[in-house]
C-alpha positions in Angstrom: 0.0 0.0 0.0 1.3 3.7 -1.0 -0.4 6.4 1.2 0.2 9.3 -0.5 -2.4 11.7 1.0 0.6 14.3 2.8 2.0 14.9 -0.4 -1.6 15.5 -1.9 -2.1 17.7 1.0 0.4 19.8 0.6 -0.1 19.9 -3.5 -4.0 21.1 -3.1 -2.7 23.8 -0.6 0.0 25.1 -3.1 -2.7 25.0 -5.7 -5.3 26.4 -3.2 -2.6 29.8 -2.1 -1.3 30.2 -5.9 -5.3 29.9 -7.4 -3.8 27.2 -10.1 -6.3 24.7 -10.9 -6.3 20.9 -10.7 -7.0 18.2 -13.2 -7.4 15.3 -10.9 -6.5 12.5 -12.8 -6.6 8.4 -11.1 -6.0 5.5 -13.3 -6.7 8.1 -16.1 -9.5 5.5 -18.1 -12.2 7.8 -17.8 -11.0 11.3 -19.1 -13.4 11.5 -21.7 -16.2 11.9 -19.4 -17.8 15.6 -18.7 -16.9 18.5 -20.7 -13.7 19.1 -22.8 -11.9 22.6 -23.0 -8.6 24.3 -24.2 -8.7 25.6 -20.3 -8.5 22.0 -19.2 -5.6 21.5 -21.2 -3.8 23.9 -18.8 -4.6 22.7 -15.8 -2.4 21.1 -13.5 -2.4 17.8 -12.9 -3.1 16.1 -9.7 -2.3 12.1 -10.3 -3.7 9.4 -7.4 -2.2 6.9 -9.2 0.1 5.7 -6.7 -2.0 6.5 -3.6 -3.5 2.9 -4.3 -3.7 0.1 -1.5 -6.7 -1.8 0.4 -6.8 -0.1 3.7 -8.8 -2.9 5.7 -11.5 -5.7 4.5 -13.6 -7.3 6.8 -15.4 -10.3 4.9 -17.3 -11.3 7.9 -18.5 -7.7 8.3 -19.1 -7.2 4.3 -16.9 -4.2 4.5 -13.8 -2.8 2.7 -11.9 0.2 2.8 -9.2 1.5 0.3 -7.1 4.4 -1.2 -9.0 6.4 -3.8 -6.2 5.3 -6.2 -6.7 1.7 -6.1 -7.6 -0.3 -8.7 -10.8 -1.9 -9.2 -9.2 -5.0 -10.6 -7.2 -5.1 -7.0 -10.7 -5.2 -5.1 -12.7 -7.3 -6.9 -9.5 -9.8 -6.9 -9.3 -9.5 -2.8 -13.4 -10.1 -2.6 -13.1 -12.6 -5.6 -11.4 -14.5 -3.0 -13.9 -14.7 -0.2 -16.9 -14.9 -2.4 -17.7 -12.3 -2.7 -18.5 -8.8 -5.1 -18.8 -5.2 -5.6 -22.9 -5.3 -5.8 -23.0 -2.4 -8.0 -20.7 -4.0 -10.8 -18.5 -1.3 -11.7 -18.0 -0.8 -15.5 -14.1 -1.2 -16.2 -13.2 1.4 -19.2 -9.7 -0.1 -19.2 -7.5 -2.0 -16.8 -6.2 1.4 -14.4 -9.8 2.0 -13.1 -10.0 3.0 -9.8 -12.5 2.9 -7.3 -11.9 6.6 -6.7 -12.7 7.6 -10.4 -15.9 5.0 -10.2 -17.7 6.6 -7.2 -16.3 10.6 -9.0 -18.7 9.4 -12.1 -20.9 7.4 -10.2 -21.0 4.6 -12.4 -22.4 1.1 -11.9 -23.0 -1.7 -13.8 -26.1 -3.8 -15.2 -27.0 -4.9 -11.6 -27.9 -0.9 -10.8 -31.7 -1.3 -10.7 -31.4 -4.4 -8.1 -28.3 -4.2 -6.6 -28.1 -0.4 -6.1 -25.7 2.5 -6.8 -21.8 3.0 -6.3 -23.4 6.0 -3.9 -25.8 3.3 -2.2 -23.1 1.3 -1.2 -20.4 3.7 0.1 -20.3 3.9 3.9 -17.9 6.8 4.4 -14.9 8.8 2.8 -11.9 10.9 3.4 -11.3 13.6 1.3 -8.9 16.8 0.4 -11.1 20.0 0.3 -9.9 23.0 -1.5 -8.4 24.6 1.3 -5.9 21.8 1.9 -7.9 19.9 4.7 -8.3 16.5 5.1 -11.8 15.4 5.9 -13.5 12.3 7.3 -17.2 11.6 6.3 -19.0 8.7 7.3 -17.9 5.7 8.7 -16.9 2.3 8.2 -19.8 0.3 9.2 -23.1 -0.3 7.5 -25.1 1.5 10.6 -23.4 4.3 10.8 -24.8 7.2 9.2 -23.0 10.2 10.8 -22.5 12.8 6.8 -23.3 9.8 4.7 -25.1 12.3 2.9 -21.5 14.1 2.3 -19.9 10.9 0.8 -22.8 10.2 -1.5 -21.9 13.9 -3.3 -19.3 12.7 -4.3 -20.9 10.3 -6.5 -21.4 12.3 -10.1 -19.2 15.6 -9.0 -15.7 14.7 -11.4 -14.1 15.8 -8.0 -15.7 19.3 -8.5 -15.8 19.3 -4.6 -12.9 17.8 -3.6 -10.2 15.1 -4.0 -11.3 11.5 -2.8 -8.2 10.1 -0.8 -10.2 7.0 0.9 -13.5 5.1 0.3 -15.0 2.7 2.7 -17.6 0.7 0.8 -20.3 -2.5 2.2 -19.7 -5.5 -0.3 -21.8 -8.7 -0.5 -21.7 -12.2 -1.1 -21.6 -13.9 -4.8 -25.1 -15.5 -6.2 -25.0 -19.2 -5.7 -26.3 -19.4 -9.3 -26.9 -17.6 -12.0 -29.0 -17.8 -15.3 -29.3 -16.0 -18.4 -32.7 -15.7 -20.6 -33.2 -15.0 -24.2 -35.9 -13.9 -26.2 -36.2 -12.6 -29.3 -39.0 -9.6 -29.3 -39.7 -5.7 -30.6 -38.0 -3.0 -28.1 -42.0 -2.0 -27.3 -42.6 -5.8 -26.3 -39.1 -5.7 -24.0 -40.1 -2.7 -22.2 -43.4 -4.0 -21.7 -41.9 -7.2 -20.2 -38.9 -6.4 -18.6 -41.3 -4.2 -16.2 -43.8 -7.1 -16.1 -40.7 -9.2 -14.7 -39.4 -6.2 -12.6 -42.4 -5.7 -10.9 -42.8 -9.4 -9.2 -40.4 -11.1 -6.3 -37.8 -13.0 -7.9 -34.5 -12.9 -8.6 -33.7 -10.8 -11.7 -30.7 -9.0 -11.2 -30.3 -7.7 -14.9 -32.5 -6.9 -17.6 -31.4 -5.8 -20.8 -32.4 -5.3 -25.2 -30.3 -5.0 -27.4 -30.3 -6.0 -31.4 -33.7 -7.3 -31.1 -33.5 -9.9 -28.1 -34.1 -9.6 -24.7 -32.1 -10.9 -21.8 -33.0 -11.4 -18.6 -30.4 -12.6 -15.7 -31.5 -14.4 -13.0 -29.3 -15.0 -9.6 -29.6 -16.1 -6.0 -30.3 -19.4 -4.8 -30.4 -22.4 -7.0 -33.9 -23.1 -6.0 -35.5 -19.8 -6.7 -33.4 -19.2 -9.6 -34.2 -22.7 -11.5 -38.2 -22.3 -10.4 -38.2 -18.9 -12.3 -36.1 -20.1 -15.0 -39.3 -22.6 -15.5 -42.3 -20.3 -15.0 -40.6 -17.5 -17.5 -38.9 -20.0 -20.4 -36.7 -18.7 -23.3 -33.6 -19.6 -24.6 -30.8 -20.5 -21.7 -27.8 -18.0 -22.9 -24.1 -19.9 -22.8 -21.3 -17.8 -22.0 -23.3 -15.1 -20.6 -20.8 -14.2 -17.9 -19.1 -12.8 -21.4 -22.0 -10.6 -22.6 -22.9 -9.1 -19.1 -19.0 -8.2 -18.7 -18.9 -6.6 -22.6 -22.5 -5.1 -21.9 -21.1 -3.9 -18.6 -17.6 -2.2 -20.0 -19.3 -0.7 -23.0 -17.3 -3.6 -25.4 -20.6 -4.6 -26.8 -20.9 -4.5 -30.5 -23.7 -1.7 -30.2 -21.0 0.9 -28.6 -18.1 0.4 -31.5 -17.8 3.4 -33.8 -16.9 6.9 -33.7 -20.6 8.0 -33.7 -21.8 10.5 -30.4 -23.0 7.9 -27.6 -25.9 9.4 -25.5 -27.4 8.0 -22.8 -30.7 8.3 -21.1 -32.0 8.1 -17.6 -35.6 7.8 -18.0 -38.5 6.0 -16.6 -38.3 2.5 -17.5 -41.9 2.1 -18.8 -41.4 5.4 -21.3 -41.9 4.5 -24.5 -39.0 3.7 -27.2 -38.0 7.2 -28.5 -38.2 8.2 -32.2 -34.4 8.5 -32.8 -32.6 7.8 -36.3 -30.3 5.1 -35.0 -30.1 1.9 -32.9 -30.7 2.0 -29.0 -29.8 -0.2 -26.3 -32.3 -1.0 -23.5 -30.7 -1.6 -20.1 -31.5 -1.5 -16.2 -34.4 -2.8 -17.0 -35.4 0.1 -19.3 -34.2 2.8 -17.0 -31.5 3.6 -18.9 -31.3 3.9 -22.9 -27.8 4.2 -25.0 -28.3 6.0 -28.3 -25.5 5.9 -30.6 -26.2 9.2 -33.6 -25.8 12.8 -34.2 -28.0 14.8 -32.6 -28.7 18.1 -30.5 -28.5 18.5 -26.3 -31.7 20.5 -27.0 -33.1 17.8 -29.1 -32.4 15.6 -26.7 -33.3 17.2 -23.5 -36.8 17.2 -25.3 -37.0 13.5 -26.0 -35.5 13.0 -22.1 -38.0 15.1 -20.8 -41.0 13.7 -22.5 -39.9 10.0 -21.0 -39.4 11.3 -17.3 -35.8 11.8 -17.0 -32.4 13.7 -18.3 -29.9 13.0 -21.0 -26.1 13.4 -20.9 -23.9 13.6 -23.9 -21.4 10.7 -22.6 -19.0 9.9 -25.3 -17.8 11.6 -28.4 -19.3 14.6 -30.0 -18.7 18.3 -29.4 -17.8 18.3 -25.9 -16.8 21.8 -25.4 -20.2 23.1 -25.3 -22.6 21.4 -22.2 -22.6 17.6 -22.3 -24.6 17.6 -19.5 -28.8 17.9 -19.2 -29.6 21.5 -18.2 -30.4 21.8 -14.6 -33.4 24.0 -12.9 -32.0 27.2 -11.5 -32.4 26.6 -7.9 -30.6 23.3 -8.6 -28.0 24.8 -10.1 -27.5 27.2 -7.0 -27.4 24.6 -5.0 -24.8 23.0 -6.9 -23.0 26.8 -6.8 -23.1 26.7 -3.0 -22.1 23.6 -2.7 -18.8 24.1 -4.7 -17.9 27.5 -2.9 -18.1 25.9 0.5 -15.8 22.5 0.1 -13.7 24.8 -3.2 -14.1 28.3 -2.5 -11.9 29.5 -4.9 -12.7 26.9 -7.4 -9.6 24.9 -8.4 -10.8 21.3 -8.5 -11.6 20.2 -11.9 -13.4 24.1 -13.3 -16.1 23.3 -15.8 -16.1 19.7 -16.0 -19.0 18.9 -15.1 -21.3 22.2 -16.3 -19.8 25.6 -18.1 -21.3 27.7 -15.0 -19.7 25.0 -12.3 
């Protein structure tokens, strides 16, 4: 393990009395998230690559802590070995992701709609402000709720607010089995199902369409998981472990090409949207990948019509706002927010929104 956090310290505090902004960079796979601008170019750079180690993990308390820095390949190689998983299945964009970087986008994997968030499952942090000062937030157990409400802003802000030196995270035990269902049906006839399936007890744990078929995962216990597998029928997927890993890292077929990927966060009984291009159907149909040209306006429209908000997330003009337009009292907040753990705003300026 590599603690790094006095020389991070001391380079925020440079930063803070100089006004030079920070580019904080971890493993350095997810740089092509938020917005893009010559400023950023200039910023300096604050690397957590090397403040990477697991901290503590209790498997009996289904709790681990580690450096912001550390990979996510390290952790889910450590739990891999006492059965058990990161529920949220972090998407890996390349083999340097960090765990740091995965709660600062708040990403999470097919699982999201049954096995929560990254920000349902963090327990605590510590974290650099912009004035130098290192923070604790939360705790380390799963009762503890003492500014658990701190460490879940982190989850989305692209270190706006702060630099993440340490997460402490609840982790659970591995399915004892798991199933994969095919069918092939229309994108109106998946969404129709998949919340037909979503809305009863059992153990789905993934729902997803894509190129006409729908797949449904099952996991849990044998028991439950064969008993549903019979009531529901379709095609038993082989190698599925493959497709929920490529589905899940954005190495699917649908997500190849240089084209603008957008991706909605909608209500997952809205219908299919009227775009010029082919969509992906996931969490369930709570979240919809478009791959096409288009407008933020245009989109915002189509987001707003289904319940929910659209992000430019890869590719395309990403100078401009990649991010769906938020109300004004929001965006206040937001303002706030970032003057009181940044007040003179060095932490990653305009990353996230133009105005932030």
């Amino acid at each position: 393990m590599a603690d790094m956090t006095k020389q991070l310290e001391a380079e925020v505090l440079a930063a803070y009395e100089a006004g030079q902004a920070l580019n904080i960079v971890g493993g350095g796979s997810k740089g092509f998230l938020g917005r893009e601008t010559a400023e950023r170019a200039e910023h300096q750079v604050l690397n957590l690559s090397e403040h990477s180690g697991i901290v503590s993990y209790q498997p009996v308390e289904l709790v681990l802590t580690a450096l912001a820095g550390t990979s996510l390949n390290e952790i889910e190689a450590a739990l891999d070995e006492q059965g058990q998983m990161l529920a949220f299945e972090p998407p890996h964009f390349g083999a340097t992701d960090t765990i740091g970087g995965t709660l600062a986008c708040n990403l999470s994997g097919p699982a999201r709609p049954w096995g929560g968030s990254v920000r349902d499952h963090v327990l605590g942090i510590r974290l650099i402000n912009g004035m130098g000062e290192h923070l604790r937030f939360g705790g380390q157990v799963m009762k503890n709720v003492a500014g658990y409400d701190v460490s879940r802003l982190q989850a989305g802000a692209m270190g706006t607010l702060g630099v993440i030196t340490e997460i402490s995270l609840k982790v659970m035990p591995k399915p004892a089995h798991t199933v994969t269902l095919t069918q092939a049906i229309s994108a109106d006839e998946a969404i129709t199902l998949m919340n037909k399936r979503a809305g009863v007890a059992k153990p789905l744990t993934a729902a997803c369409w894509v190129d006409g078929v729908l797949y449904l995962r099952l996991a849990g216990a044998r028991a439950a998981v064969e008993a549903t597998q019979t009531q529901w029928g379709g095609d038993v997927l082989e190698e599925a472990d493959a497709f929920w890993r490529k589905l899940r890292d954005q190495q699917h077929e649908f997500f190849a090409g240089d084209e603008p990927l957008w991706r909605f966060s909608v209500k997952p009984t809205a219908a299919l949207a009227e775009l010029d291009g082919d969509q992906l159907l996931d969490w369930g149909g709570a979240q919809r990948w478009y791959r096409g040209e288009g407008r933020l306006g245009m989109m915002q429209l189509i987001a707003t019509e289904a319940g929910g908000q659209v992000s430019l997330f890869r590719g395309g003009g990403r100078s401009d706002e990649v991010a769906h337009t938020q109300p004004e009292v929001l965006q206040r907040i937001q303002i706030q927010l970032k003057q009181r753990f940044d007040p003179k705003g060095i932490f990653n300026p305009g990353r996230v929104y133009g105005w932030l």
